[in-house]
PyMOL CGO cylinders between C-alpha atoms (Angstrom):
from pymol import cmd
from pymol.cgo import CYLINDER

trace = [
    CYLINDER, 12.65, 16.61, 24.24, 10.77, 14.98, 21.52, 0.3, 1, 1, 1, 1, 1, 1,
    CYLINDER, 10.77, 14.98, 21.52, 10.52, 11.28, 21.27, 0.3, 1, 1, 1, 1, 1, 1,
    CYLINDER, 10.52, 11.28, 21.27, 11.23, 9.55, 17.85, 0.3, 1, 1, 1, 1, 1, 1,
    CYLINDER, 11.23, 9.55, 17.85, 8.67, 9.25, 15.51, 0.3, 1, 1, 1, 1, 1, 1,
    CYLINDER, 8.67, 9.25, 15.51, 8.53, 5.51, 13.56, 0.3, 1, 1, 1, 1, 1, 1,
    CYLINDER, 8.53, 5.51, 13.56, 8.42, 6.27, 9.89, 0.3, 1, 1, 1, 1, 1, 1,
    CYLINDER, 8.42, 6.27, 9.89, 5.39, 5.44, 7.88, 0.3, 1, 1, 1, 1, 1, 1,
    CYLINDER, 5.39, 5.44, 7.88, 4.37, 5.46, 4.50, 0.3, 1, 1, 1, 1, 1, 1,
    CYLINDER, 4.37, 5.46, 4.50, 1.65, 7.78, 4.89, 0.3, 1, 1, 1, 1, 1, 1,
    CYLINDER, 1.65, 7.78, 4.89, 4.30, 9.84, 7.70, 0.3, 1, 1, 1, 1, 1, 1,
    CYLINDER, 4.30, 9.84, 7.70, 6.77, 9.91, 4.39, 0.3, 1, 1, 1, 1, 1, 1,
    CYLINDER, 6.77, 9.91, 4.39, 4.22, 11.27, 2.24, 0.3, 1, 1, 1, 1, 1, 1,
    CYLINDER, 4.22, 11.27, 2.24, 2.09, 14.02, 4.46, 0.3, 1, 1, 1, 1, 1, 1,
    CYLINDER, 2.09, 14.02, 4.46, 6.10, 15.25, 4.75, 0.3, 1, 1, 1, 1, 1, 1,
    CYLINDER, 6.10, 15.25, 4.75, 6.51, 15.23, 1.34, 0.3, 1, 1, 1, 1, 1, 1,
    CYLINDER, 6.51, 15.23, 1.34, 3.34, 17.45, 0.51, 0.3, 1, 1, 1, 1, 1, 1,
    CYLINDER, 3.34, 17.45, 0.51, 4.56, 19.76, 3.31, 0.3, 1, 1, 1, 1, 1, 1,
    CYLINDER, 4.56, 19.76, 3.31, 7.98, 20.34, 1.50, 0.3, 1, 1, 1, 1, 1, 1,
    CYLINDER, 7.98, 20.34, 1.50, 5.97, 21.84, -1.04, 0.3, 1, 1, 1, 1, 1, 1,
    CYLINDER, 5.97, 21.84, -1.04, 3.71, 24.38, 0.75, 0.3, 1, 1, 1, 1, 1, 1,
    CYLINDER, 3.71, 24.38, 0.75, 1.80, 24.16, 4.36, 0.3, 1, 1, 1, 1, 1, 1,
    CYLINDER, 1.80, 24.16, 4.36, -1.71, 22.81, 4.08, 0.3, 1, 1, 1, 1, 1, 1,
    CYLINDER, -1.71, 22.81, 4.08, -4.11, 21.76, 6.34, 0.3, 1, 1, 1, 1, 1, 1,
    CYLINDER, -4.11, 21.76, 6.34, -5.46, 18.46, 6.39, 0.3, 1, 1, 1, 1, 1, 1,
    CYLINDER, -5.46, 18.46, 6.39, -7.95, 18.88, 4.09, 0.3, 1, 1, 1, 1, 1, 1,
    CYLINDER, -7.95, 18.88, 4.09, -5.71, 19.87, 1.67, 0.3, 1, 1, 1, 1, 1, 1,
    CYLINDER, -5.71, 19.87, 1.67, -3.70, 17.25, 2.15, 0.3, 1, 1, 1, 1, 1, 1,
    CYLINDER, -3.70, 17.25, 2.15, -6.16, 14.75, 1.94, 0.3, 1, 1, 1, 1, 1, 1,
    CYLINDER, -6.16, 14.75, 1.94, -7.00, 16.22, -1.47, 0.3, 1, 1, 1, 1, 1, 1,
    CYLINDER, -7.00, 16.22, -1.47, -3.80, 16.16, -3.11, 0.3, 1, 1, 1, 1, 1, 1,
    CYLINDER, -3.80, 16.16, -3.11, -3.40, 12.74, -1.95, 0.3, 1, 1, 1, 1, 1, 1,
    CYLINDER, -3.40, 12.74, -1.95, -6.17, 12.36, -4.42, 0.3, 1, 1, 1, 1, 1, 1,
    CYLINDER, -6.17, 12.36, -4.42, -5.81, 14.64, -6.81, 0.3, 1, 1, 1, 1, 1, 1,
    CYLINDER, -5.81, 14.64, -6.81, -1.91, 13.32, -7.21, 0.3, 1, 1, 1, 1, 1, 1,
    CYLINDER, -1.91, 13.32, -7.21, -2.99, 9.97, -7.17, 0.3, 1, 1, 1, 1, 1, 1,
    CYLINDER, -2.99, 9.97, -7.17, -1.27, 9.06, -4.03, 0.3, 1, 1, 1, 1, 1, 1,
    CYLINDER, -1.27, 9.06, -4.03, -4.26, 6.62, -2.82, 0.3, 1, 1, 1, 1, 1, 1,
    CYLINDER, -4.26, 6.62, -2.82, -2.92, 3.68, -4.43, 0.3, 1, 1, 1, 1, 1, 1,
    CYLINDER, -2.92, 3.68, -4.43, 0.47, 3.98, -2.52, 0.3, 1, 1, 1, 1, 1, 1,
    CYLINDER, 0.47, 3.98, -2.52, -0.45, 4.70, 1.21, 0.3, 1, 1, 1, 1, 1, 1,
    CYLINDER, -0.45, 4.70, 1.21, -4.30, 4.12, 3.07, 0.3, 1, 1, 1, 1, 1, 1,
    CYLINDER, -4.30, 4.12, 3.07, -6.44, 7.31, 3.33, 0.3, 1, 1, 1, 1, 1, 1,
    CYLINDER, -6.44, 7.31, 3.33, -9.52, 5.29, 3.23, 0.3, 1, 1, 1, 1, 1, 1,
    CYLINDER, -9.52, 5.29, 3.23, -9.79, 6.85, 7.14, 0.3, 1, 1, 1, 1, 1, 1,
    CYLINDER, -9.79, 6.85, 7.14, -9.49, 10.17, 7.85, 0.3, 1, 1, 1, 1, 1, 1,
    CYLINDER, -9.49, 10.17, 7.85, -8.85, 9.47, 11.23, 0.3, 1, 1, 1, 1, 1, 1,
    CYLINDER, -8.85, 9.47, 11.23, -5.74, 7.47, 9.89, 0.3, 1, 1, 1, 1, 1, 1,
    CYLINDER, -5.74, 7.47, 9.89, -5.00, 10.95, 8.42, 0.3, 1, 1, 1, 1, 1, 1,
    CYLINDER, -5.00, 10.95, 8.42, -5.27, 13.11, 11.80, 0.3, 1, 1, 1, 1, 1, 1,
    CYLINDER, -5.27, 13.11, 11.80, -3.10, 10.34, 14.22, 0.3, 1, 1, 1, 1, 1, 1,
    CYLINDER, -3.10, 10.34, 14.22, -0.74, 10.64, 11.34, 0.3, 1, 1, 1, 1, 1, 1,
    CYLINDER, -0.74, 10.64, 11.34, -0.53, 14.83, 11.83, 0.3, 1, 1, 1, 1, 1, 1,
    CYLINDER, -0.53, 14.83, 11.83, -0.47, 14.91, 15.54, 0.3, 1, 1, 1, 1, 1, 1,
    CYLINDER, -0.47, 14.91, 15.54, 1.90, 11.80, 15.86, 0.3, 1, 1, 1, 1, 1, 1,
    CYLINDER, 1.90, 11.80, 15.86, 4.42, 14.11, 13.26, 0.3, 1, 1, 1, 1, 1, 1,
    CYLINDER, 4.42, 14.11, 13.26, 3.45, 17.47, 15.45, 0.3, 1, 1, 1, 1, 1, 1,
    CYLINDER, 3.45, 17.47, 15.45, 4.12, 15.50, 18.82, 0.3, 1, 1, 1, 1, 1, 1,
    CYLINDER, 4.12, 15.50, 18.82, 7.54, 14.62, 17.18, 0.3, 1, 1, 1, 1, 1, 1,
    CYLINDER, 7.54, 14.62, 17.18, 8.59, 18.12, 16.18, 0.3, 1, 1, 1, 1, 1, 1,
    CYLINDER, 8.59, 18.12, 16.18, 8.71, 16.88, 12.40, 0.3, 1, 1, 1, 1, 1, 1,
    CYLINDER, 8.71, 16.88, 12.40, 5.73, 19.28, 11.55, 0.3, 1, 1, 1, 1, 1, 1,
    CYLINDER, 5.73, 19.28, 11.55, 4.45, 22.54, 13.15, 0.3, 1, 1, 1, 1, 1, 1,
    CYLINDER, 4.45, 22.54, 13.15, 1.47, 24.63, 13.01, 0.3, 1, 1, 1, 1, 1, 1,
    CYLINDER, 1.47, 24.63, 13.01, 1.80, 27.68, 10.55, 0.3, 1, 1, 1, 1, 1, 1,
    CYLINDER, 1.80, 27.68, 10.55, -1.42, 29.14, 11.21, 0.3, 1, 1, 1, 1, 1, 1,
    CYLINDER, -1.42, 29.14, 11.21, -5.43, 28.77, 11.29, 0.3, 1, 1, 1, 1, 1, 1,
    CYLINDER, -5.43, 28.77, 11.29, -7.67, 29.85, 9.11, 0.3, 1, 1, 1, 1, 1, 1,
    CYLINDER, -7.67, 29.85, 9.11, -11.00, 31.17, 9.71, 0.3, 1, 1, 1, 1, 1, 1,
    CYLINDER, -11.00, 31.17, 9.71, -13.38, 31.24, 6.88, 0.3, 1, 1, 1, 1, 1, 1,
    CYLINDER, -13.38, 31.24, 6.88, -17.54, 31.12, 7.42, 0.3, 1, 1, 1, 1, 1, 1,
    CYLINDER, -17.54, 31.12, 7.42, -17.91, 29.01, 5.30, 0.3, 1, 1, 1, 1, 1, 1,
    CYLINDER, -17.91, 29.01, 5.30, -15.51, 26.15, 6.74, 0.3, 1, 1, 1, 1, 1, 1,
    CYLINDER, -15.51, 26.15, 6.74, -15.02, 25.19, 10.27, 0.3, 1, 1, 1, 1, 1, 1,
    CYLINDER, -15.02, 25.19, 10.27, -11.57, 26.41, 11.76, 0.3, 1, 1, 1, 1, 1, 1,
    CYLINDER, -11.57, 26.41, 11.76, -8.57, 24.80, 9.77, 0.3, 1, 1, 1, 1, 1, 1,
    CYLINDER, -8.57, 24.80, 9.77, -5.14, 24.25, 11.68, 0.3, 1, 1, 1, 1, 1, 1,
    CYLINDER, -5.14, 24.25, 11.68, -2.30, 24.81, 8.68, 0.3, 1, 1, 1, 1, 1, 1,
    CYLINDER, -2.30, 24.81, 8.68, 0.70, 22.86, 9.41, 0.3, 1, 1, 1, 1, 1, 1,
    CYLINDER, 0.70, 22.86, 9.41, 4.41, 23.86, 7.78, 0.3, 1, 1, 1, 1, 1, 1,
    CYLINDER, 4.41, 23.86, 7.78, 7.63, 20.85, 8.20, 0.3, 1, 1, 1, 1, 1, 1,
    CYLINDER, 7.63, 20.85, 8.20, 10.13, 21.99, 10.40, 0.3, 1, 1, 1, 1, 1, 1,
    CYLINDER, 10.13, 21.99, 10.40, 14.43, 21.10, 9.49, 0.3, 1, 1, 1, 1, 1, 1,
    CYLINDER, 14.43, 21.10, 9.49, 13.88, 18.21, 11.86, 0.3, 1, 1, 1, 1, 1, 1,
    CYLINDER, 13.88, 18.21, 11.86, 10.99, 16.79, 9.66, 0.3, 1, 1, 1, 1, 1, 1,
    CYLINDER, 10.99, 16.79, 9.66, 13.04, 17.55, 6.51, 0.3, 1, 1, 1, 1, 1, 1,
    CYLINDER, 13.04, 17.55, 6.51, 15.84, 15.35, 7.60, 0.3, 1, 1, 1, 1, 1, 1,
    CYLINDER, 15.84, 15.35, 7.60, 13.36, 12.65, 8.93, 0.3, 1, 1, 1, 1, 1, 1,
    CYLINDER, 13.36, 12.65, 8.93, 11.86, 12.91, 5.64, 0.3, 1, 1, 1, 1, 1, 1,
    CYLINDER, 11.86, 12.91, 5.64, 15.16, 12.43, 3.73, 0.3, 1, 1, 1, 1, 1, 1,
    CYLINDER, 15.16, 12.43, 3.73, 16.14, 9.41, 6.21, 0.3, 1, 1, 1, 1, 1, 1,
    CYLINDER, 16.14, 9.41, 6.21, 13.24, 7.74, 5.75, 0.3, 1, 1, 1, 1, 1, 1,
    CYLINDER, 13.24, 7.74, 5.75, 13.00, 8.08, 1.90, 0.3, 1, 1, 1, 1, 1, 1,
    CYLINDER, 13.00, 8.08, 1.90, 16.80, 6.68, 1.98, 0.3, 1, 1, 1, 1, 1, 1,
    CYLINDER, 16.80, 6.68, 1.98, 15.94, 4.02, 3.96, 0.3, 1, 1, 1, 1, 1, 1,
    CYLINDER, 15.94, 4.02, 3.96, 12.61, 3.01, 2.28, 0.3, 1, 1, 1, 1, 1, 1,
    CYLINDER, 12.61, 3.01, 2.28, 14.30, 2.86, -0.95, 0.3, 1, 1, 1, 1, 1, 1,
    CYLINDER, 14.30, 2.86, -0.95, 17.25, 1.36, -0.49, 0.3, 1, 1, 1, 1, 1, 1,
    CYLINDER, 17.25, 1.36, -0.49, 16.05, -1.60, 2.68, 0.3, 1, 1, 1, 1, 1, 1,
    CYLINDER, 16.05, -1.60, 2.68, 13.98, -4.19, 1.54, 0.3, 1, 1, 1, 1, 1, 1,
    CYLINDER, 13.98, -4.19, 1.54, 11.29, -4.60, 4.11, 0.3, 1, 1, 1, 1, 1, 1,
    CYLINDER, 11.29, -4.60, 4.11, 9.78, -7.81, 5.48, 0.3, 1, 1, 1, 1, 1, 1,
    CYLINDER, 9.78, -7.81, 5.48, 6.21, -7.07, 5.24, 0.3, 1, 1, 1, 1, 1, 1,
    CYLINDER, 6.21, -7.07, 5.24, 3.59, -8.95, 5.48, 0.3, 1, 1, 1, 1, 1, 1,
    CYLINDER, 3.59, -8.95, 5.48, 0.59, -8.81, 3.46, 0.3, 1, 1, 1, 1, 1, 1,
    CYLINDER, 0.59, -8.81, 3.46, -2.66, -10.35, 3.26, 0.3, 1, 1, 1, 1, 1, 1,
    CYLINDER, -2.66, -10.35, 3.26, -2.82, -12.36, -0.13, 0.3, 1, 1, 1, 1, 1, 1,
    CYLINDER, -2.82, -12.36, -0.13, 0.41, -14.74, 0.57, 0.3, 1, 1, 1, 1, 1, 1,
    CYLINDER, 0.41, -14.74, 0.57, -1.02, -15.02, 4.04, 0.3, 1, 1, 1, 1, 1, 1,
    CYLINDER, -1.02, -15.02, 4.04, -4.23, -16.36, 3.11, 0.3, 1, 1, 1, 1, 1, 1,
    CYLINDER, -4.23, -16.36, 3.11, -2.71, -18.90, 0.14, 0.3, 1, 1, 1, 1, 1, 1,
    CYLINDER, -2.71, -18.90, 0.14, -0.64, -20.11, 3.52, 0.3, 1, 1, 1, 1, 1, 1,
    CYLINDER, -0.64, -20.11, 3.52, -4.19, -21.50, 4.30, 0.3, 1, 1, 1, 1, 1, 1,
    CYLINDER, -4.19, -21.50, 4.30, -5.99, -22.04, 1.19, 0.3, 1, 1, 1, 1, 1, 1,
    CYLINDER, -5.99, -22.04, 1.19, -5.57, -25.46, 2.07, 0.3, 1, 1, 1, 1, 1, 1,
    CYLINDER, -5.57, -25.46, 2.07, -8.58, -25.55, 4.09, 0.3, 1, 1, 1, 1, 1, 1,
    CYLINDER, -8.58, -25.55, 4.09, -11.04, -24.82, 0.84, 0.3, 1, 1, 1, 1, 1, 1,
    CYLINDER, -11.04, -24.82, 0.84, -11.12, -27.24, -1.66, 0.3, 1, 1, 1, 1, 1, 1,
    CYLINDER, -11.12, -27.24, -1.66, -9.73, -27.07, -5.09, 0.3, 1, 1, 1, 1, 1, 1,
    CYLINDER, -9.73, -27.07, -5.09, -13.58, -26.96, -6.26, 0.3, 1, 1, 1, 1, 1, 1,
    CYLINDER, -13.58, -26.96, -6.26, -13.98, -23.96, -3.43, 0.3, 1, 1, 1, 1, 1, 1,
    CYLINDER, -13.98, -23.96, -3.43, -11.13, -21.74, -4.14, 0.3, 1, 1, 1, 1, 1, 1,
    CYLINDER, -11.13, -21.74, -4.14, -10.82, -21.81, -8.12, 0.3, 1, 1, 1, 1, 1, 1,
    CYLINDER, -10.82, -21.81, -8.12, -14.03, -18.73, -8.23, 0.3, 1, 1, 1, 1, 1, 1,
    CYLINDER, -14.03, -18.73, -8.23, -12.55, -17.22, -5.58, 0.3, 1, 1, 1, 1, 1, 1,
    CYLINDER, -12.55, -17.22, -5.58, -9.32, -16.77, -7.35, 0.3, 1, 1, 1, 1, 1, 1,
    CYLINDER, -9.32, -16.77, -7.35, -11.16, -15.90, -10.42, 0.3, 1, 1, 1, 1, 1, 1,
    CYLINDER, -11.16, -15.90, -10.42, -12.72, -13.23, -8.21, 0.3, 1, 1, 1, 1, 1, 1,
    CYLINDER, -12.72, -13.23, -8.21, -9.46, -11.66, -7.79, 0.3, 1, 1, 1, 1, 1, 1,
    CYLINDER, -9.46, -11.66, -7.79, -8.14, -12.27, -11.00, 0.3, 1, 1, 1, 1, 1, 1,
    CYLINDER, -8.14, -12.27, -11.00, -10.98, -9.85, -12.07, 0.3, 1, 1, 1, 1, 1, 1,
    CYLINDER, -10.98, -9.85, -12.07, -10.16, -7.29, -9.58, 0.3, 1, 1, 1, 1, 1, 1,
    CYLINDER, -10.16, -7.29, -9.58, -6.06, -7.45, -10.34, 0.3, 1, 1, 1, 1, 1, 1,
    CYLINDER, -6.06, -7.45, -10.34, -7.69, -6.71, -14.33, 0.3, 1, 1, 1, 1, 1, 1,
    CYLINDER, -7.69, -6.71, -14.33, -9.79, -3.79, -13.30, 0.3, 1, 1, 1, 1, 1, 1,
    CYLINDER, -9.79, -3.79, -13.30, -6.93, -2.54, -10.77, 0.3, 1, 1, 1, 1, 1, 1,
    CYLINDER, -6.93, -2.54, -10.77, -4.34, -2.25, -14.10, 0.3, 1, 1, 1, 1, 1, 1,
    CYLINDER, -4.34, -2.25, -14.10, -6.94, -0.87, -16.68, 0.3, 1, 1, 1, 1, 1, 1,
    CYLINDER, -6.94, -0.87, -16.68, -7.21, 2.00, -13.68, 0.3, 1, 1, 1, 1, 1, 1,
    CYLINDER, -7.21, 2.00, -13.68, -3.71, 2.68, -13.39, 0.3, 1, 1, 1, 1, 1, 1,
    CYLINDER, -3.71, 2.68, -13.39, -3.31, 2.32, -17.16, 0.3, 1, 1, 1, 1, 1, 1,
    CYLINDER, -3.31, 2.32, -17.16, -6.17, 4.79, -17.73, 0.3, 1, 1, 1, 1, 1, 1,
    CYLINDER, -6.17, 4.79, -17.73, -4.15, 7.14, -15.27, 0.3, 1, 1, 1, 1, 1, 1,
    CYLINDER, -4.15, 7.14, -15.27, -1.03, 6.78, -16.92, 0.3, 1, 1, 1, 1, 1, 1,
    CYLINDER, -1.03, 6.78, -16.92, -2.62, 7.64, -20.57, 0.3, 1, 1, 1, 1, 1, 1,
    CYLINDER, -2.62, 7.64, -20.57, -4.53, 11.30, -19.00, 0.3, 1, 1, 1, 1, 1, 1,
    CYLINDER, -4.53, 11.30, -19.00, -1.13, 12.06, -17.10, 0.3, 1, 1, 1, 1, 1, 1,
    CYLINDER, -1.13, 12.06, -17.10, -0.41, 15.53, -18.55, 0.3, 1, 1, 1, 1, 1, 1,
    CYLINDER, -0.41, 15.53, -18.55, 1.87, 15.60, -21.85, 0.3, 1, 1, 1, 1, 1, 1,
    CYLINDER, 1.87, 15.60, -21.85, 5.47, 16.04, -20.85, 0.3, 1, 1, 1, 1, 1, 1,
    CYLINDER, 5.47, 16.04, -20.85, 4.87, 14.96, -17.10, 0.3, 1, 1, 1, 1, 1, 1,
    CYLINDER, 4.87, 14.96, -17.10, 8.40, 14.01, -16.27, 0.3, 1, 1, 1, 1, 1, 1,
    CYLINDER, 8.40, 14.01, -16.27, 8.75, 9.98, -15.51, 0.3, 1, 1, 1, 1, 1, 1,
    CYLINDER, 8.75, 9.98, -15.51, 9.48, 10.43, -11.66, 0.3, 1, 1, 1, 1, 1, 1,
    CYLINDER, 9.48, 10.43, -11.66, 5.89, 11.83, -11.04, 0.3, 1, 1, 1, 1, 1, 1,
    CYLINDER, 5.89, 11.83, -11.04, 4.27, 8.79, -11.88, 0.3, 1, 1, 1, 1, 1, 1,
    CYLINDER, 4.27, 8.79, -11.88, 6.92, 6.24, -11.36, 0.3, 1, 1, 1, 1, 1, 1,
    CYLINDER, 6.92, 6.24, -11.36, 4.89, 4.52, -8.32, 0.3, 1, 1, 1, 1, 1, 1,
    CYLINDER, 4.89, 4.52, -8.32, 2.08, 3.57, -10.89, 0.3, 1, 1, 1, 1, 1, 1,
    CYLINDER, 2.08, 3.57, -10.89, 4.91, 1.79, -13.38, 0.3, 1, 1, 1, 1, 1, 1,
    CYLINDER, 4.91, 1.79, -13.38, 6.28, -0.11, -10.14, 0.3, 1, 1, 1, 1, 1, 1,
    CYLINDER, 6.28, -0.11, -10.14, 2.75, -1.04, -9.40, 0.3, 1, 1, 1, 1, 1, 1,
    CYLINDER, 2.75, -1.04, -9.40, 1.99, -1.80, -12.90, 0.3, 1, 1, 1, 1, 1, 1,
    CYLINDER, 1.99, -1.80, -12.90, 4.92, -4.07, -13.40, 0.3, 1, 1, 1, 1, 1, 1,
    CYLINDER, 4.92, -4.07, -13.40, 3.62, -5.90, -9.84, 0.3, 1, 1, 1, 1, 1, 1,
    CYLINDER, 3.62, -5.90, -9.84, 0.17, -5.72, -10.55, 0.3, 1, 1, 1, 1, 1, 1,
    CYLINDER, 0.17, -5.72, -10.55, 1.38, -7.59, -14.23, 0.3, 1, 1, 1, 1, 1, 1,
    CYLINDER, 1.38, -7.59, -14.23, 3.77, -10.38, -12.40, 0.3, 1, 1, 1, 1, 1, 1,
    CYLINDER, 3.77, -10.38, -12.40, 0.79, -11.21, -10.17, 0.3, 1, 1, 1, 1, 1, 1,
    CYLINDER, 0.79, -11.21, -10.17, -1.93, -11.38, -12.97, 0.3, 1, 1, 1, 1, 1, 1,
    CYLINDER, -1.93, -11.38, -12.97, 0.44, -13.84, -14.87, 0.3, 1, 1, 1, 1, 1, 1,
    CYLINDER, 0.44, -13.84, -14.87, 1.51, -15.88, -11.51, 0.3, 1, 1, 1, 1, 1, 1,
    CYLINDER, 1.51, -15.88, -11.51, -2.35, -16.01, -10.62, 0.3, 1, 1, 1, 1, 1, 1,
    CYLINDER, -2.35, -16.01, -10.62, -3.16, -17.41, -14.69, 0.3, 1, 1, 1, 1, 1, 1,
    CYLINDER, -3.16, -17.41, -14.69, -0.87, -19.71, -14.03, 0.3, 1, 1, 1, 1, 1, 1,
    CYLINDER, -0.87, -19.71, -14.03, -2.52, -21.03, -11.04, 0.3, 1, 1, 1, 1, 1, 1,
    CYLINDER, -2.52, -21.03, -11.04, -5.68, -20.97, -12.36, 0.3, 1, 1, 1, 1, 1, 1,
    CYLINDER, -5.68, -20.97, -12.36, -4.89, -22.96, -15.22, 0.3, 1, 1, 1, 1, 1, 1,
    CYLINDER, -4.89, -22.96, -15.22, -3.26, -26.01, -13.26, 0.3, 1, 1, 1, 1, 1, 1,
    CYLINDER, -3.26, -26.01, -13.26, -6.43, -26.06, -11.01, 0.3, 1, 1, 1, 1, 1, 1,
    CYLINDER, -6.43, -26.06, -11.01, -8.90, -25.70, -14.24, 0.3, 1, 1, 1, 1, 1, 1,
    CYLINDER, -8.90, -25.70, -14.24, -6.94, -29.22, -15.79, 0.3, 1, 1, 1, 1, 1, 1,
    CYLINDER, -6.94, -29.22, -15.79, -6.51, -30.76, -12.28, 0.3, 1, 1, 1, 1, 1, 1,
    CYLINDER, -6.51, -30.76, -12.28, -2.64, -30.45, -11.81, 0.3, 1, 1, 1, 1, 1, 1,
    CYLINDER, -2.64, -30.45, -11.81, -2.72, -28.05, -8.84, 0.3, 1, 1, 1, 1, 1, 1,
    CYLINDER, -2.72, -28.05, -8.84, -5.49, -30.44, -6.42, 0.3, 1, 1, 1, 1, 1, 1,
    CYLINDER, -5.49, -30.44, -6.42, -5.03, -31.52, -3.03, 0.3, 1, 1, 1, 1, 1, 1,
    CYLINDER, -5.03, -31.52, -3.03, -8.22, -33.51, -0.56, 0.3, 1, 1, 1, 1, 1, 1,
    CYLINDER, -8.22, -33.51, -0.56, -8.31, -33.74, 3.68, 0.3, 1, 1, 1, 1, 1, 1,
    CYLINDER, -8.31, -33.74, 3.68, -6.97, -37.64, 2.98, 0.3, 1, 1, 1, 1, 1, 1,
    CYLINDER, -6.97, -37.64, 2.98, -3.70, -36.43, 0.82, 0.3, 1, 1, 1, 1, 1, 1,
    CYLINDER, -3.70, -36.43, 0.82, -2.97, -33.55, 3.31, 0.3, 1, 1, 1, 1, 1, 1,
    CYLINDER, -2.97, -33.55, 3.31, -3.67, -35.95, 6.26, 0.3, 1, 1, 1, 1, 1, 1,
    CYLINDER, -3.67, -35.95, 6.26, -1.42, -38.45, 4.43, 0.3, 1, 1, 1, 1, 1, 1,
    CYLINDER, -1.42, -38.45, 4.43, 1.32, -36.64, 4.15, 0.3, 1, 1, 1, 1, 1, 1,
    CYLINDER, 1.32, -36.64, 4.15, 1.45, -35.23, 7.80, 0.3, 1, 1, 1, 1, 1, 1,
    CYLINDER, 1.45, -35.23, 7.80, 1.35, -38.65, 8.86, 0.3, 1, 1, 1, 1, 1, 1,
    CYLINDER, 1.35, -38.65, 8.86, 4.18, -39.50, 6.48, 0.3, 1, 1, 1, 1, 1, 1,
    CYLINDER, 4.18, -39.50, 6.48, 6.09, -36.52, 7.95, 0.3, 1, 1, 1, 1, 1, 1,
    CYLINDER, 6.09, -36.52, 7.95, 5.45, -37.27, 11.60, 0.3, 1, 1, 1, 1, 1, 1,
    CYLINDER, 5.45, -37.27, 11.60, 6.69, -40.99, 10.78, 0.3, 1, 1, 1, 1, 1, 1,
    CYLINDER, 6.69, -40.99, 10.78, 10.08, -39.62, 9.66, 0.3, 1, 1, 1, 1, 1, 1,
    CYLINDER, 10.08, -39.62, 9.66, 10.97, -36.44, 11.47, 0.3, 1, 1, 1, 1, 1, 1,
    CYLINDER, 10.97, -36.44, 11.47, 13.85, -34.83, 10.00, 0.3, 1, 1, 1, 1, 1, 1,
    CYLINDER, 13.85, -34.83, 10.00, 13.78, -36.81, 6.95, 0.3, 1, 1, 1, 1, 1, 1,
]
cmd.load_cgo(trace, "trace")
């Protein structure tokens, strides 16, 4: 007996290229690629890639098809998704769409603290990522423009979702920047020192 595998987003999508043919994991780390999938789950490790495989093999979800031998290349295992993993991949595409998830990411995590720079401190820093939000759209943009002619919407629609959050961000983070540029959006050790005082004076107030 098996034990459950805990759905991932890279789990969801190495199923997803297996409903189309087998492939071995260099393949699959191509079309990730090639498909544009890089923006949507982490393949930045390979390794990543490989604990991913074996933890959907140890689960029955995938299973090997066959190995190729070719002098050129080292041996390559090809791996095929079994019925289990195409109703683990349907669950968990149900369930990721329709379930908000309480994640947790970095950026909202470190304006949590931002506190500790001063206004002076983190107004480049923000301008830093400002920059990088820019050059992340112009990319996804410049994607979106080569996409073949015809492509039907539901190919690309992760790069419109990320579009329209990479655009809500930009104009949040403008905003920001602004109101620390003209001084409305400051804070100093003595006003965040005041106010815990204040707070520990009147608990519950």
């Amino acid at each position: 007996m098996t034990a459950p595998v805990k759905s991932s987003p890279l789990g969801l999508t190495v199923l997803a290229l297996l409903h189309h043919r087998p492939l071995h994991p260099y393949g699959i780390q191509q079309l990730l690629k090639r498909w544009g999938k890089v923006h949507v789950v982490n393949v930045g490790q390979r390794a990543g890639l490989y604990r991913t495989i074996e933890r959907l093999q140890a689960g029955g979800l995938i299973a090997v098809r066959q190995t190729e031998r070719d002098q050129q290349y080292p041996e390559r295992t090809v791996y095929a998704v079994t019925d289990a993993g195409r109703a683990a991949t349907r669950d968990w595409l149900e369930q990721m769409l329709a379930v908000p998830k309480a994640e947790f990411p970095v950026f909202p995590a470190a304006l949590s603290n931002m506190l500790l720079l001063g206004p002076a401190e983190a107004l480049p820093i923000l301008e830093r990522r400002a920059a990088g939000l820019a050059h992340q759209r112009a990319e996804l943009e410049r994607q979106m423009a080569d996409a073949e002619a015809g492509l039907p919407r539901v190919t690309l629609i992760e790069n419109e979702y990320l579009l329209a959050v990479l655009g809500a961000e930009e104009r949040w983070l403008q905003g920001v920047l602004s109101d620390l540029r003209d001084g409305s959006l400051t804070w100093s050790p003595e006003m965040l020192a005041a106010f815990q005082e204040a707070s520990e004076s009147h608990p519950g107030e």
